[in-house]
Each structure stands twice: as C-alpha cells, then as structure tokens.
N, C-alpha and C positions, 0 to 999 in steps of 0.2 A: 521388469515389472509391467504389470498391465494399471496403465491410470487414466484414469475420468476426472475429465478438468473442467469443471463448470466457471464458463464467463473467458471462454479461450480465445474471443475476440476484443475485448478489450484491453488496456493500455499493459496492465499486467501481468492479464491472463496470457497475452500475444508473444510476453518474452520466455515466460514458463513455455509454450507450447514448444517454443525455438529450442532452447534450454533443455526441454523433459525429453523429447522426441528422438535426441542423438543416440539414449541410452537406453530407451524404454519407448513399450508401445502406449501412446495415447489417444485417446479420442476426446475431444474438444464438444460441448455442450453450451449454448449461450441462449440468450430469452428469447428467441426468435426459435428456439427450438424445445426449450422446458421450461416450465413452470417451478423456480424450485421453490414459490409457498406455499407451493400442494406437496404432501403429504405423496398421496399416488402414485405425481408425474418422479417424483426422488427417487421411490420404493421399484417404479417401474425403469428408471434410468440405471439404476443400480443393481439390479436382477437384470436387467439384457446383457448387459456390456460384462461384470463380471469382475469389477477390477481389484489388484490388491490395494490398492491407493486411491482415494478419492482427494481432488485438489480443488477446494473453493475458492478462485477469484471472483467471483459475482460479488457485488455490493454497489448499494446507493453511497455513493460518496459525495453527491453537493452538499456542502456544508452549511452553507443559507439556506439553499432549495429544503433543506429536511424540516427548518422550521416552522415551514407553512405543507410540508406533507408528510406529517407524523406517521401517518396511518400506513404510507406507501414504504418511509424507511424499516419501517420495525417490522415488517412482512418481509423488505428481503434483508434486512443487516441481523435480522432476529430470531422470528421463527422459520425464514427458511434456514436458519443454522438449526433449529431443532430436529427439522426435519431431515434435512443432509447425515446430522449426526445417529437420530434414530434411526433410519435405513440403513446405514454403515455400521451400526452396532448389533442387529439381526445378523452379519454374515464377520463380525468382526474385522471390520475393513477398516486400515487407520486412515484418519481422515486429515490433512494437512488445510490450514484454515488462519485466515488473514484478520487483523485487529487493527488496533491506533493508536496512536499519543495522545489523543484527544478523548481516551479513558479518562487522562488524570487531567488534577485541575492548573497544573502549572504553578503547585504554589511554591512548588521545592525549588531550591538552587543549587542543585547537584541532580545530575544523570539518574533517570526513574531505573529502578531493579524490576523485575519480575514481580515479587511480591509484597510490592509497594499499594498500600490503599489505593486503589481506583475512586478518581470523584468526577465525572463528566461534569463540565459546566455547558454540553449542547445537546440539543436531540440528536444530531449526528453521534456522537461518543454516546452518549445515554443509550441510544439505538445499539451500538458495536459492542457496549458492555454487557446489553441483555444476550446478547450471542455466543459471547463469551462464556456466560456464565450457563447460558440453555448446554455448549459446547462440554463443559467442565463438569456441568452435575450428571450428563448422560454416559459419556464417552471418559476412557482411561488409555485408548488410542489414540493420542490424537498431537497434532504440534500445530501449538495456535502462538504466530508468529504475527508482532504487534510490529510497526513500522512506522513511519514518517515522509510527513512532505515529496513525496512521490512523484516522479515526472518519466515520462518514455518515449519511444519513439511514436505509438502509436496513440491517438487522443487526446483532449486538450488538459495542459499541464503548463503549470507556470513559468516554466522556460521558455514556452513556445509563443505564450503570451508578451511577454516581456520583450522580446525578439520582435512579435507584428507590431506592436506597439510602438517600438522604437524608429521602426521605417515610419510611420506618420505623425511624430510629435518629436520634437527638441527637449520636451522635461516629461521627465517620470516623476510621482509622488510617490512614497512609498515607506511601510511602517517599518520601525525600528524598534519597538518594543513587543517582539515575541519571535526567539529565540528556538529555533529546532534545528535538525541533520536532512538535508536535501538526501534524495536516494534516488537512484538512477535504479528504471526496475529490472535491466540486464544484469544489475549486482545482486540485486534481490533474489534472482530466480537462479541465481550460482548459490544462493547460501542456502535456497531450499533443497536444491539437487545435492549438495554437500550433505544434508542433515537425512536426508533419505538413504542416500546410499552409507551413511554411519550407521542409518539403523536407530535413529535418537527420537525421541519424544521427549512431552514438555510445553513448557512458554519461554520464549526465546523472544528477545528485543534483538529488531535486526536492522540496523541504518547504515549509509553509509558513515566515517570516520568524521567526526568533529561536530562542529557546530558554527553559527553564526542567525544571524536576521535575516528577514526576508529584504530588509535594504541594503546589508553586504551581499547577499546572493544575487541581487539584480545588478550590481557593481562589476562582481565576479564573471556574471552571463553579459555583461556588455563589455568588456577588456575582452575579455575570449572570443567573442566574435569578431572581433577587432571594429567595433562602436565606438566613436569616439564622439561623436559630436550631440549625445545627449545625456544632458545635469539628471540628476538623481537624487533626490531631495526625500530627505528624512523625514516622516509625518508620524504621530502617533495612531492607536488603533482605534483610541473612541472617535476622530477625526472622520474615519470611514464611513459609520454610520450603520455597519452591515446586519443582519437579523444574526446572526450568530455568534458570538462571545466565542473568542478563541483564548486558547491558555498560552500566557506568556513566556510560561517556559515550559520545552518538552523535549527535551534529552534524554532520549534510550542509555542505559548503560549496558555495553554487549561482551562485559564477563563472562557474561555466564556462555553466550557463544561461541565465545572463542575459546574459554575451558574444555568446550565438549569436542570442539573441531577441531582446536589448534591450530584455526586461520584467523586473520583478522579483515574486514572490511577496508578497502582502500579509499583514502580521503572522499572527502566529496568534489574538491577542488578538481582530483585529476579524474572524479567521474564524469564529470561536466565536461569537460575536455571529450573523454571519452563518446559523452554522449553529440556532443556538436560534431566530432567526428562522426560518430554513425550518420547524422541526419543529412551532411554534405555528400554522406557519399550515397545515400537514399535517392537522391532529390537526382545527382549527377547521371548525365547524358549515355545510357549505356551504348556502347558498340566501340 
C-alpha cells in the first residue's frame, strides 16, 4: 500500500515509519513541512502523494502546556482531524488516527470499552474528543485507535525522564493515585500494521497488557535499569499542583482488539525491558 504519515518525526510517528516501511511504501510528512490546519496544505498533500492509507501521528500532546494554549490544541488535535479526514473522504482514502484515555474521566473501575461515555476532564482530552468526533461524523473509513501513557525511543517521555532524573537526585516523589497501561510505541505501531494488513476499521483501544501507577512504573523503570540507590516515594496528585486535572483511572479494555486480530498486547512489564533494551543498544559504540 501506498501511505502518508503525517508527524513521521515524532516519538510515534518515528516507530510507525520503521514499522509501515518494511511492508509498504511511505512518505513521512511533519510541521516543518505541512500545515495540517489548513484545509489546502491536507487537500494538496493528499492529491500529490496519492496514498491508499493516510496515518495521523501529529498531535499537541502537552497535557498542562494545552491549558494555557487552547487555541493552539484544538487546531491541531481537532480541526486538523477535520481536515485530514475531509480530504481523505474526496478520494475515499481510509484514514488510520490516534486518540486518548484522557477522553474519559476516570470515574469507572474497570477497563474503558470503545463505547463507553466519553467525559474529558482536560483541554488536552476535550481537544482529542472534538477530533474524534469531527473524525466520526465525516468519515466511515477510518480506525481511530485511542491509547495510553506513551513512551519511545525518540522524544521526551516519562521513562526517559525518570532515568535523567535518577542520575541527579537520591529520591523521586511520585503520584500513586492514577492508574493507566504504560505502551511502548514499537508495540503500538505492530498492532496498527496488524489492523491494516486485516483490513479492519473501527475504534479499537490499544495499550500495552496490564496496569499499575505511575509510582509502580517508576519502581519498575528503576529495578530494570538496575537503580538501586534511589527511594521513590508515593505522593498524591493534588500534591503536584499541575494546571491539568488527570483522570484517576484509565484502563483500555482491548477485547475487542484482540477479537478482531486474535493477538494480544504483551505486558507492559517485558515492554519496558524491551524498550531499555533498544535504547542501550541506541546509545552503544558502533564498530
């Protein structure tokens, strides 16, 4: 297949391109090269290139940074989904397309479903719902694939933080009260390649396997890098202070993913592994 990946340099879009490229031809698209809140720059990316597949990793994702720039999120977590999706819906192109857990509000205690109420409690998730929904009311081509907690080899991500961090301080603080599935985005970009070459459409919730806090995951990332010599200390979230209100609990449930594939996501536990492996051999002395 021929695909156009807008945001191919960034943390997600960089594993897709690895991932899309063994099997298919792509061409990588990022802000430095289109405009996707213009209408034009989409219609005109879309008409040269020609693709069967359009793949959008572009998105503002600061999740504080969105609540002092409204204006900036919702242009690209929103109406450039409108646009992406209109231009793709003129040549009937399906359009493969990224969401959040931070639609819903965290109130449930069991794993969110597909067509579970959405309630953002942020500009960031309020931003990713109106995209959704522009995505949904335009488009019947399309797989808008909602995810979590996010980390990769390329750009910054909270494994990576947690790691520099560690080399300069003997104690970490860190919240205990909100609950999601860490994902490594080289898994990510296996279960979209999977759902492509099925041939499947839809919403699909796609994490890696489990859950825990972000203060067991920073537990988890410091035993695995063999850290031993810094305390980790459990803090709650209002303690933080942060402009954005995060949802306490946000577990995907990936039924219905693994219904349609008949694979399942591997722990997050041996992602992590996975992923500290890639980054040592990244960083290691080639020759």
């Amino acid at each position: 297949m021929k695909i156009l990946l807008f945001g191919h340099k960034g943390m997600l879009g960089s594993d897709l391109l690895l991932r899309l490229r063994t099997k298919h031809e792509v061409t990588g698209l990022d802000k430095d090269e289109i405009d996707i809140a213009s209408m034009p720059s989409c219609e005109e990316a879309i008409r040269e290139n020609a693709p069967d597949v359009v793949v959008n990793a572009a998105a503002c994702t600061d999740v504080d940074g969105c609540e002092s720039a409204q204006s900036e999120s919702f242009a690209v977590n929103a109406e450039a989904v409108l646009n992406i999706a209109a231009s793709c819906r003129k040549k009937n192109i399906r359009l493969v397309h990224f969401s959040t857990d931070y639609v819903f509000d965290g109130e449930s205690r069991e794993p969110y479903k597909e067509d579970h109420p959405c309630n953002p409690i942020n500009v960031y998730g309020t931003s990713k719902l109106a995209g959704e929904n522009y995505l949904r009311s335009i488009s019947d081509n399309y797989i808008l694939i909602r995810t979590a907690w996010l980390y990769g080899k390329k750009g910054k991500n909270f494994v990576q933080t947690i790691l520099d961090k560690a080399a300069t301080t003997d104690k970490l603080e860190v919240v205990d009260d909100q609950i999601g599935s860490p994902t490594y985005t080289r898994d990510l970009a296996y279960a979209v390649d999977l759902l492509l070459e099925r041939d499947i459409k839809g919403i699909f919730h796609i994490t890696n396997r489990g859950s825990c806090s972000w203060f067991e995951f920073t537990r988890k990332i410091l035993q695995e890098a063999g850290i031993r010599d810094v305390q980790v200390l459990p803090i709650k979230s209002d303690q933080l202070m942060r402009p954005a209100k995060r949802p306490a609990y946000s577990v995907l449930s990936m039924q219905k993913f693994t219904s349609a594939t008949g694979k399942i996501m591997q722990p997050w536990q041996l992602a992590l592994q996975d992923y500290l492996h890639d980054i040592r051999y990244q960083a290691a002395p080639k020759g």
